[in-house]
MIGUZA-296367 format. One record per residue (C-alpha): residue in one letter; x, y, z. Coordinates in pm, whole numbers, padded with zeros to 5 digits, always signed. Example, Ala and Ser with C-alpha at 12.3 -4.5 7.8 and 13.67 -1.06 7.14 Angstrom:
REM MIGUZA-296367
A+01230-00450+00780S+01367-00106+00714
END
This chain:
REM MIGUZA-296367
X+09134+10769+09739X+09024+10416+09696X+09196+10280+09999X+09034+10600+10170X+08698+10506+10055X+08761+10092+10154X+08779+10228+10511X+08461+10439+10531X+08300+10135+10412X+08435+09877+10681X+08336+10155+10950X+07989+10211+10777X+07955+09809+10812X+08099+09830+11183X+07840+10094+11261X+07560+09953+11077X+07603+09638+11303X+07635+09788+11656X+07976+09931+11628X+08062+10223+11843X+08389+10445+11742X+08648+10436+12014X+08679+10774+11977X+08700+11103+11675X+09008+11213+11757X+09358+11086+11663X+09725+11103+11708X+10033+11032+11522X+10365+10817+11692X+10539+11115+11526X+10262+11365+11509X+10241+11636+11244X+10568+11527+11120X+10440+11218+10980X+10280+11472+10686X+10601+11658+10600X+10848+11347+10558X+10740+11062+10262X+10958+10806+10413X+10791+10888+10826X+10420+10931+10643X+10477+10559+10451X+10645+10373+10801X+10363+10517+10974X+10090+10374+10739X+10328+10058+10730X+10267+10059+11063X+09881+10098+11074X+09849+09817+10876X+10022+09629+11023X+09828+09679+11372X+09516+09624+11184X+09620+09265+11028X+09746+09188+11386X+09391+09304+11493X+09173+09131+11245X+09413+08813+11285X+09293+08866+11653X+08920+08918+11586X+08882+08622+11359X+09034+08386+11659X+08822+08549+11882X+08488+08471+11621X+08620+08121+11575X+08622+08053+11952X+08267+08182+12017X+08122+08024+11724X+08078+08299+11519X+08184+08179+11172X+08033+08409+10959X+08185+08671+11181X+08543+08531+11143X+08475+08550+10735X+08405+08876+10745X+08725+08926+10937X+08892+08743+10645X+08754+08973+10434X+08856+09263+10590X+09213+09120+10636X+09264+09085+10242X+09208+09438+10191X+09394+09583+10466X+09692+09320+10360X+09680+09469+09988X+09706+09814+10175X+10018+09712+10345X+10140+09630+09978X+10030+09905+09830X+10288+10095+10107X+10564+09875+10001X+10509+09962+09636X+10571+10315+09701X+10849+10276+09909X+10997+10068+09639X+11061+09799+09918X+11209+09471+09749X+11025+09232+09780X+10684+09439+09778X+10487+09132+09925X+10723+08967+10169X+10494+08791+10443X+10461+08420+10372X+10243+08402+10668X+10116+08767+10887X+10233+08743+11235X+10037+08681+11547X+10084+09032+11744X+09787+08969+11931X+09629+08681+12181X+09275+08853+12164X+09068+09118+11966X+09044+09290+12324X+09422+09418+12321X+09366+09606+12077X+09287+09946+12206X+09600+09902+12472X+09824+09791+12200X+09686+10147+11947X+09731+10373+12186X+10121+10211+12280X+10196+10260+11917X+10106+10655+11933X+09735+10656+11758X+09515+10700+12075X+09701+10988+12238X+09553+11339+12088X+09711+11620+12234X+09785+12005+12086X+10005+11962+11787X+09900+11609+11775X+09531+11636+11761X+09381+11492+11414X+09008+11493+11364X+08806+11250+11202X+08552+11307+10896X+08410+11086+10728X+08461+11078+10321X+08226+10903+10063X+08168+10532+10073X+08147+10535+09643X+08473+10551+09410X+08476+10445+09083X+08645+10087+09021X+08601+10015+09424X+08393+09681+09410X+08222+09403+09700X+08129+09665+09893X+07927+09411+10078X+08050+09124+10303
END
């Protein structure tokens, strides 16, 4: 639930700042499947995060180029949580060594891609039986602290 609540706060930030959701509705590469099999659900969120640290890695590039500093940070901040997510994953899946990237790898040239590169992975394609709504949750947990860039 606190991982849960860390992402209605980055998309609270993203839409407090001029953010505008690519869209409500979602799909999964495997679809409802990814609920009924622990090992599917946990290399799908594997892979989530691992899109989104290719992402942020993108976006902070991006900020550094236009010489938007403070906007990079903030990407740095975001990419620390989403990283400890990706470990969090790798606890539960007993994977050995939990945290095994030295250095995250460059997926992505721009921030741009990243829509494209979603939807190729199977999160941008709703359809019946593969149509997953999105509703917002509470931006407060207990223990859940920096809530603020």
């Amino acid at each position: 639930k606190a991982i849960l609540t860390e992402e209605q706060i980055h998309l609270n930030f993203a839409l407090a700042h001029g953010g505008v959701p690519a869209t409500t509705h979602f799909s999964f590469p495997h679809g409802a499947a990814t609920f009924q099999d622990r090992a599917l659900f946990l290399a799908t969120q594997q892979l989530g995060e691992d899109l989104t640290n290719g992402a942020l890695l993108a976006w902070i590039k991006d900020m550094a180029t236009m010489d938007q500093p403070r906007l990079a940070q903030i990407g740095g901040q975001l990419m620390q949580v989403e990283g400890g997510h990706r470990v969090v994953g790798r606890v539960i899946m007993n994977a050995n060594p939990w945290d095994n990237w030295a250095f995250g790898p460059v997926a992505l040239k721009s921030f741009l891609q990243v829509p494209a590169v979603v939807k190729a992975a199977g999160f941008l394609s709703p359809r019946p039986g593969n149509d997953f709504a999105f509703h917002p949750v509470s931006a407060s947990f207990p223990g859940v602290i920096n809530t603020k860039p």
